[in-house]
N, CA, C and O atoms as a MOPAC input file, in Angstrom:
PM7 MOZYME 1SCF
protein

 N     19.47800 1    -0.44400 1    55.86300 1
 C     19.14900 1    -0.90300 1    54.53700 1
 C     17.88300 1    -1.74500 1    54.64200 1
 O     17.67900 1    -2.82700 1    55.19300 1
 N     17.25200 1    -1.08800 1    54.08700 1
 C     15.45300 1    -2.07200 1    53.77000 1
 C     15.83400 1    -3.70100 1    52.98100 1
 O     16.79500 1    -3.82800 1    52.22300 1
 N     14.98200 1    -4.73300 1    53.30000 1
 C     14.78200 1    -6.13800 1    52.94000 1
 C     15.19100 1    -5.47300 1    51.14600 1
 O     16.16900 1    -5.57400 1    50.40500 1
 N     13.94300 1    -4.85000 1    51.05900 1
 C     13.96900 1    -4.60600 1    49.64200 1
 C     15.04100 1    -3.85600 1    48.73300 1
 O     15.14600 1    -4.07300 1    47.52600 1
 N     15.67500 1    -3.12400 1    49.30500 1
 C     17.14100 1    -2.69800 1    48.82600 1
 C     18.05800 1    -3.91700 1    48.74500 1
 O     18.61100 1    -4.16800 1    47.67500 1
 N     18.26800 1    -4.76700 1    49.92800 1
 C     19.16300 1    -5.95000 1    49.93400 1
 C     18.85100 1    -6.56500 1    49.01000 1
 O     19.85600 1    -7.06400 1    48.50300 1
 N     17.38100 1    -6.97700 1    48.14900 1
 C     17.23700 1    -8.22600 1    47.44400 1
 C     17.71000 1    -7.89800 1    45.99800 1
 O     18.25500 1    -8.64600 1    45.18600 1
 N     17.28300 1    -6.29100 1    45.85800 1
 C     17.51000 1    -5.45700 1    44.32900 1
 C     19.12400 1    -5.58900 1    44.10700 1
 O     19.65800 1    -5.95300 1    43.05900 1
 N     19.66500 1    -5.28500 1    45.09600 1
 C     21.32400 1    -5.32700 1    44.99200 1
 C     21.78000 1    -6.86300 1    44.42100 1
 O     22.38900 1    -7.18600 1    43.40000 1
 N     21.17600 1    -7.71500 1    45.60400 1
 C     21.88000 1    -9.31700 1    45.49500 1
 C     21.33400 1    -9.89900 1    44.36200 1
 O     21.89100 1   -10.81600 1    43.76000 1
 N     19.83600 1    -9.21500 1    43.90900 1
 C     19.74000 1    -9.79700 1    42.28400 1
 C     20.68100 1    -8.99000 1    40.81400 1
 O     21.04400 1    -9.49000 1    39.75000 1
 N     20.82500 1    -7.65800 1    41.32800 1
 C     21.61100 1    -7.08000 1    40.52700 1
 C     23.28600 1    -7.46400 1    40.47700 1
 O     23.99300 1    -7.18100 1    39.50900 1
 N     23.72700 1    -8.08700 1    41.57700 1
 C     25.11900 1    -8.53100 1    41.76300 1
 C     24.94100 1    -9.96500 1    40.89900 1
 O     25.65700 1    -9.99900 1    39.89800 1
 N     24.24800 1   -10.95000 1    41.08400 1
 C     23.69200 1   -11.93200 1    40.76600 1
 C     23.32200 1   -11.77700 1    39.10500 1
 O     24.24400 1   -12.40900 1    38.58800 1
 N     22.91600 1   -11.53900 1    38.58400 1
 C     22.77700 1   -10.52200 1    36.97100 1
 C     24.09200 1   -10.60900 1    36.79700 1
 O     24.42000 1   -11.69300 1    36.31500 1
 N     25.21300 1    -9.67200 1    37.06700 1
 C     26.37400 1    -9.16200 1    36.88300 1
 C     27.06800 1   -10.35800 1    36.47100 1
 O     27.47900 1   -10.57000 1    35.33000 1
 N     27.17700 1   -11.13200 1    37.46900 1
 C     27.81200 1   -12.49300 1    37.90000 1
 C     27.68500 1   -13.28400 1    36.74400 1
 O     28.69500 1   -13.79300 1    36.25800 1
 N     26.68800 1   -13.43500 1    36.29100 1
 C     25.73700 1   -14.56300 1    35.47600 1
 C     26.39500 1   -14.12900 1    34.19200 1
 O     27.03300 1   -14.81600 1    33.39600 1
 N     26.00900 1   -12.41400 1    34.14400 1
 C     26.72300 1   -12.03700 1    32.36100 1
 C     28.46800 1   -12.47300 1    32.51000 1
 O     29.12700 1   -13.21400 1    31.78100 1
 N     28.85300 1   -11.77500 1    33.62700 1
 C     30.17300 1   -12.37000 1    33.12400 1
 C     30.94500 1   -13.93100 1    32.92700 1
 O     31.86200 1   -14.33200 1    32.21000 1
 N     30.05900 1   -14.56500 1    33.95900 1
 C     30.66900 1   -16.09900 1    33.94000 1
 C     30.09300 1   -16.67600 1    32.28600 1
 O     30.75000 1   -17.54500 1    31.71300 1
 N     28.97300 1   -16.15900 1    31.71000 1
 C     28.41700 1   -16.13000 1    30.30500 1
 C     29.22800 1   -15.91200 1    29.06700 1
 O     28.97200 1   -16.39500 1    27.96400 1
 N     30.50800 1   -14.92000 1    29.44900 1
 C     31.47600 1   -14.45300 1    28.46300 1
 C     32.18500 1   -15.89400 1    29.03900 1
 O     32.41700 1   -16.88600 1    28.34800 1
 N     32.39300 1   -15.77500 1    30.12400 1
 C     33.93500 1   -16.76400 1    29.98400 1
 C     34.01900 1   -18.04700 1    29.63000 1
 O     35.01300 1   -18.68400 1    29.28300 1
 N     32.60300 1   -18.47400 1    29.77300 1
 C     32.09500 1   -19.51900 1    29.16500 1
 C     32.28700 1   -19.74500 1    27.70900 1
 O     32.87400 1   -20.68400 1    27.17000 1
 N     31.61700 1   -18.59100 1    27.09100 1
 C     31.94400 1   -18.39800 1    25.68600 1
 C     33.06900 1   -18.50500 1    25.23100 1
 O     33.32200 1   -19.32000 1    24.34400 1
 N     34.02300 1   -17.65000 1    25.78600 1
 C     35.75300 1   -17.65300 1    25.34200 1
 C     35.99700 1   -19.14300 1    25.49900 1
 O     36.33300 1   -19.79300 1    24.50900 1
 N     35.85900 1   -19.68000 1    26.59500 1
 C     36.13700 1   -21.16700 1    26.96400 1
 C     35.83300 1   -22.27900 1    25.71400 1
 O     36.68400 1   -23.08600 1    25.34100 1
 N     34.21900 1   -22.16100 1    25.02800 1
 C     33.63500 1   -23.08100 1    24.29800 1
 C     34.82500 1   -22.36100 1    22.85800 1
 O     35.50700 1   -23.11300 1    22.16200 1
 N     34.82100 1   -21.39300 1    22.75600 1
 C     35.49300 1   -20.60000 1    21.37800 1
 C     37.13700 1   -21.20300 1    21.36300 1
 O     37.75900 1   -21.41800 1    20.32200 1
 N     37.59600 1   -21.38500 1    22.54300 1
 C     38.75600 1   -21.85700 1    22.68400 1
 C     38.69500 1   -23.75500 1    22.64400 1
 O     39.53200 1   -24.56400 1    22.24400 1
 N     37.53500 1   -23.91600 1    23.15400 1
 C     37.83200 1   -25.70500 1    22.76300 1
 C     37.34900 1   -26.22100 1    21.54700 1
 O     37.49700 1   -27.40000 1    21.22600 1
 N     36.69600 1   -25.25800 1    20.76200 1
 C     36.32600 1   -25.49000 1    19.35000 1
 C     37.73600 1   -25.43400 1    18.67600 1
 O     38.24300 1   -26.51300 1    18.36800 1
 N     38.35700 1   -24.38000 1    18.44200 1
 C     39.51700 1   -23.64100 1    18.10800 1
 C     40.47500 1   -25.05500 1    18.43300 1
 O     40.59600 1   -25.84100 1    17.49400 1
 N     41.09900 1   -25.36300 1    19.63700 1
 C     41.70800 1   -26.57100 1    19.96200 1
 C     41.41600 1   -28.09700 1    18.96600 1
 O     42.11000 1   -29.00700 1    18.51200 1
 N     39.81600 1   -27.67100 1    18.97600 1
 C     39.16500 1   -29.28000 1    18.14900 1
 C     39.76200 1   -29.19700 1    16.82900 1
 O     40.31400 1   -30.14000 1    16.26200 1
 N     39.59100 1   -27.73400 1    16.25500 1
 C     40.18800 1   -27.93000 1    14.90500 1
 C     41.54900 1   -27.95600 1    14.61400 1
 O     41.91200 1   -28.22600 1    13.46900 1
 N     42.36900 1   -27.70600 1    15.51300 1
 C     43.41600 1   -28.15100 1    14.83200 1
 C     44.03600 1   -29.09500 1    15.39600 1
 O     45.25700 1   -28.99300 1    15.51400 1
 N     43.29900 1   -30.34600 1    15.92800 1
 C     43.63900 1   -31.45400 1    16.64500 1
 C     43.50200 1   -32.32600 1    15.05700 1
 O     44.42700 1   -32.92700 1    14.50900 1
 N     42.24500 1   -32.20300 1    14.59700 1
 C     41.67100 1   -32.70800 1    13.37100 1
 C     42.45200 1   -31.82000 1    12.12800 1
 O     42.07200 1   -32.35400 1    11.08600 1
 N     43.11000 1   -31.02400 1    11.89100 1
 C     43.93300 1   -30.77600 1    10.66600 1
 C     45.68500 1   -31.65100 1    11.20000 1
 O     46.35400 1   -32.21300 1    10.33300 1
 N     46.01800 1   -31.61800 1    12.23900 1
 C     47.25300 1   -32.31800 1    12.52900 1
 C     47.40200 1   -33.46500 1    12.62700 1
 O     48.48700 1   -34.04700 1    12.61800 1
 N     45.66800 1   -34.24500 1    12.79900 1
 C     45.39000 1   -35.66900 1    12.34700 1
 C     45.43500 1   -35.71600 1    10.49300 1
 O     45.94800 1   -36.62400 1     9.84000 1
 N     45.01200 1   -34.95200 1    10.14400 1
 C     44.48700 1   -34.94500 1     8.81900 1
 C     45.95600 1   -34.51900 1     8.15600 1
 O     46.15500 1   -34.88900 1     6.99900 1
 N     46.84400 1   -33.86600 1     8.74000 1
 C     48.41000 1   -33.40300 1     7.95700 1
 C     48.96800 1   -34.80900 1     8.14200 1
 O     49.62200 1   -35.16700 1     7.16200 1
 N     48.88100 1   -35.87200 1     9.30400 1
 C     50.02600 1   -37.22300 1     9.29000 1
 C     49.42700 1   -38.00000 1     8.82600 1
 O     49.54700 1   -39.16700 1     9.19900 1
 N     48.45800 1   -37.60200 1     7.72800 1
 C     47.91700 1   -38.57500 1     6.70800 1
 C     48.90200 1   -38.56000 1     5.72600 1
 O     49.26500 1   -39.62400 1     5.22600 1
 N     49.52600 1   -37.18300 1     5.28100 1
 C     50.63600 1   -37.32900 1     4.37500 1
 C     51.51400 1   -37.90900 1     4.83200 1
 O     51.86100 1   -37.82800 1     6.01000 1
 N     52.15500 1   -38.76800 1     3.76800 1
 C     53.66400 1   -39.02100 1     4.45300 1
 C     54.91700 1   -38.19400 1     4.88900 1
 O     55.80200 1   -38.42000 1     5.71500 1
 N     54.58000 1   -36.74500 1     3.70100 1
 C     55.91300 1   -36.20100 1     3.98100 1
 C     55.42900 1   -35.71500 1     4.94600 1
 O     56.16400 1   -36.24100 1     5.78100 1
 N     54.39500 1   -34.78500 1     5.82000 1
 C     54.19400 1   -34.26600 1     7.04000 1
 C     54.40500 1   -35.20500 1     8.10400 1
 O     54.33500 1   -34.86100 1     9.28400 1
 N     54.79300 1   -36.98400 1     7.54600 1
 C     54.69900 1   -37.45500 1     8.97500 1
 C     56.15300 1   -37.77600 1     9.07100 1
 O     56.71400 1   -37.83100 1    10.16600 1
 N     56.51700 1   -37.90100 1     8.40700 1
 C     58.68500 1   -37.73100 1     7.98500 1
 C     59.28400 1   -37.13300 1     8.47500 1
 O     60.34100 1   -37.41900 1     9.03700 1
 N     58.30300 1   -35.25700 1     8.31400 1
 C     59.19100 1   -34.43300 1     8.61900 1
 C     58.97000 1   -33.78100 1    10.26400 1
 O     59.48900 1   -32.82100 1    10.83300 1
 N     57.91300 1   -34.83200 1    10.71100 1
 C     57.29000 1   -34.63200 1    12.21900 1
 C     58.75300 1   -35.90000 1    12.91000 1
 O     59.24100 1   -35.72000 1    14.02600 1
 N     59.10100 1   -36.80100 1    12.19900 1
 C     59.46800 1   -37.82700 1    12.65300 1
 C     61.08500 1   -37.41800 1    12.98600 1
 O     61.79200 1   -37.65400 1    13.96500 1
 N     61.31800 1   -36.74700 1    11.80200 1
 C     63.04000 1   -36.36700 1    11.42900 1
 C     62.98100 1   -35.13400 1    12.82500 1
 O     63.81200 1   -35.08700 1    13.73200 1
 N     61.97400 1   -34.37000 1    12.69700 1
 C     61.93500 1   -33.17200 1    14.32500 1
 C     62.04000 1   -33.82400 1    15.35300 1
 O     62.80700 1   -33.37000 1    16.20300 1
 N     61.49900 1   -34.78200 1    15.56900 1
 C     61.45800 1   -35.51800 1    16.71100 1
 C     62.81200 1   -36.51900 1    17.12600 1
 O     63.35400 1   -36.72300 1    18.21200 1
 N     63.09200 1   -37.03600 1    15.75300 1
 C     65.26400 1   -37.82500 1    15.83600 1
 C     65.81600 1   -36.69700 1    16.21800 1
 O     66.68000 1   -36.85800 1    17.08100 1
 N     65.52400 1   -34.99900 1    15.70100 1
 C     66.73300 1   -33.99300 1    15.88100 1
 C     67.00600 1   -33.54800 1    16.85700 1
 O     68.11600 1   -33.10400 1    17.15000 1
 N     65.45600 1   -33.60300 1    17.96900 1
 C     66.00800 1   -33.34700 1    19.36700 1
 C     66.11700 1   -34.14600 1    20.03600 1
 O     66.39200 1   -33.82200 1    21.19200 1
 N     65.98100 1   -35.54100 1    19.74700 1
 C     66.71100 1   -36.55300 1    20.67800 1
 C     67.79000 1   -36.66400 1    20.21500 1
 O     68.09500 1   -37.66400 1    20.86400 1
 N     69.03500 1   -36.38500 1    19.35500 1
 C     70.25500 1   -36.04600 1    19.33400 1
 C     70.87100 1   -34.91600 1    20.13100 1
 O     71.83400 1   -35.08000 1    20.87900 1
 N     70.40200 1   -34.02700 1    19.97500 1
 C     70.65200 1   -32.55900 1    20.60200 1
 C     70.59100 1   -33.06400 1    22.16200 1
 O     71.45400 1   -33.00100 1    23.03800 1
 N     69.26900 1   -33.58300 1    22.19100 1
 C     69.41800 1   -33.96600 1    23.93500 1
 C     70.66900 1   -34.77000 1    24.69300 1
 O     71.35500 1   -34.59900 1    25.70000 1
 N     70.56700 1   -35.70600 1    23.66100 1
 C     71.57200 1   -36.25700 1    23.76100 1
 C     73.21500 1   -36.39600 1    23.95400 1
 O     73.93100 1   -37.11200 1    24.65400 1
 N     73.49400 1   -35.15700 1    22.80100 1
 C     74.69900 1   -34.26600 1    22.60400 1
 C     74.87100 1   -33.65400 1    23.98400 1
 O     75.95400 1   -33.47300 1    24.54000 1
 N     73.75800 1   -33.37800 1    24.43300 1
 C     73.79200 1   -31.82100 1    25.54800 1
 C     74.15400 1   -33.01400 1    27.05300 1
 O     74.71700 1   -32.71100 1    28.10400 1
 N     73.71600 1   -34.07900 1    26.72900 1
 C     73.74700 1   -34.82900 1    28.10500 1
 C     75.37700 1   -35.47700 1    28.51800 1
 O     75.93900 1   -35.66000 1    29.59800 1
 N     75.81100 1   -35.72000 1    26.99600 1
 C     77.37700 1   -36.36600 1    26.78300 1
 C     78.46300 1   -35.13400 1    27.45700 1
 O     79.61600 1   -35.29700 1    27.85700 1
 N     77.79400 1   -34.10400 1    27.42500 1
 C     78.61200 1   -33.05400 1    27.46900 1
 C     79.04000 1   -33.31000 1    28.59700 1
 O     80.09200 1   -33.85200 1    28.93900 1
 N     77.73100 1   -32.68200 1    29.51300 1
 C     77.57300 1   -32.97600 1    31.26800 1
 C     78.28200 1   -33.59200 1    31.57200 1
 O     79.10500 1   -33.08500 1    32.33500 1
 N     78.49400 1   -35.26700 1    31.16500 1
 C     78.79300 1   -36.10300 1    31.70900 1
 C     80.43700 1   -35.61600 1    31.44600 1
 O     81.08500 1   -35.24700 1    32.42600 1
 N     80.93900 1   -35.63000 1    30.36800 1
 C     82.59600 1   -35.25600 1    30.18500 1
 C     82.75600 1   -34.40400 1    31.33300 1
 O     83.36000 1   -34.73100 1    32.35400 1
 N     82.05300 1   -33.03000 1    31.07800 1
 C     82.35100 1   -32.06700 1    32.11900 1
 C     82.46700 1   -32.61600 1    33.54500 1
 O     83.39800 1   -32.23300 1    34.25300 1
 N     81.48200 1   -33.57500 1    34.03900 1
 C     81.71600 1   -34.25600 1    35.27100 1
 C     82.57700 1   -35.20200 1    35.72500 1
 O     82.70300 1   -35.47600 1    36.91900 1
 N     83.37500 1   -35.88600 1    34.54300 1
 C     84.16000 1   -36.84800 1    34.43000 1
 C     85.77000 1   -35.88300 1    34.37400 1
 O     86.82300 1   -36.33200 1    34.82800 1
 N     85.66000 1   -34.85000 1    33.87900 1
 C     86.43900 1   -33.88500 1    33.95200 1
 C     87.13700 1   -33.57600 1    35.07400 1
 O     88.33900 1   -33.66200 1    35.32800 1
 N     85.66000 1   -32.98800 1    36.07600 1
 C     85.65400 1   -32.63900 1    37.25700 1
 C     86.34800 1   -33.85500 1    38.39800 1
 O     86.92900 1   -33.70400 1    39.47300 1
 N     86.11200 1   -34.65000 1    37.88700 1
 C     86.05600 1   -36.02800 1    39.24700 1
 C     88.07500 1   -36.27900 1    38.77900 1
 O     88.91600 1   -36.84500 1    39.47600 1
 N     88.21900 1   -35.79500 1    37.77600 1
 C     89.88100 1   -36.59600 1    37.29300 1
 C     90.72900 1   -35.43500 1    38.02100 1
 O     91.95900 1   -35.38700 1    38.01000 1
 N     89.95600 1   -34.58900 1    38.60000 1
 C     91.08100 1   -33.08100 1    39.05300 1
 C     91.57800 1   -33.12900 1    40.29900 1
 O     92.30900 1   -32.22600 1    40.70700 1

């Protein structure tokens, strides 16, 4: 392989390289824009009260549930230990 074949290739691999890391870049910036906006509408929704109520009441319902689910365990283990 001639100097000059090697350099045409490693600039043409090099090209290749460049366009694609160029897309993923793009997807990347398209995806942290995308992220920005709805960081700023979910700031802008717990401006209402009822969106911040009904964020608040989601958030009591699975710390009950968790809760429920943990009491269980424990019976079941308290169960276990009385046998």
């Amino acid at each position: 392989m001639s100097i000059k074949t090697f350099f045409k290739n490693a600039f043409s691999d090099m090209k290749a390289d460049a366009k694609a890391q160029h897309e993923v870049d793009k997807a990347n910036m398209a995806a942290v824009k995308a992220e920005s906006k709805a960081q700023w509408e979910e700031a802008k929704a717990m401006g209402k009260p009822e969106t911040h109520k009904a964020m608040m009441q989601k958030q009591r319902d699975e710390q009950i549930a968790d809760a429920k689910k943990r009491e269980t365990a424990a019976k079941s283990r308290i169960d276990t230990a009385k046998k």
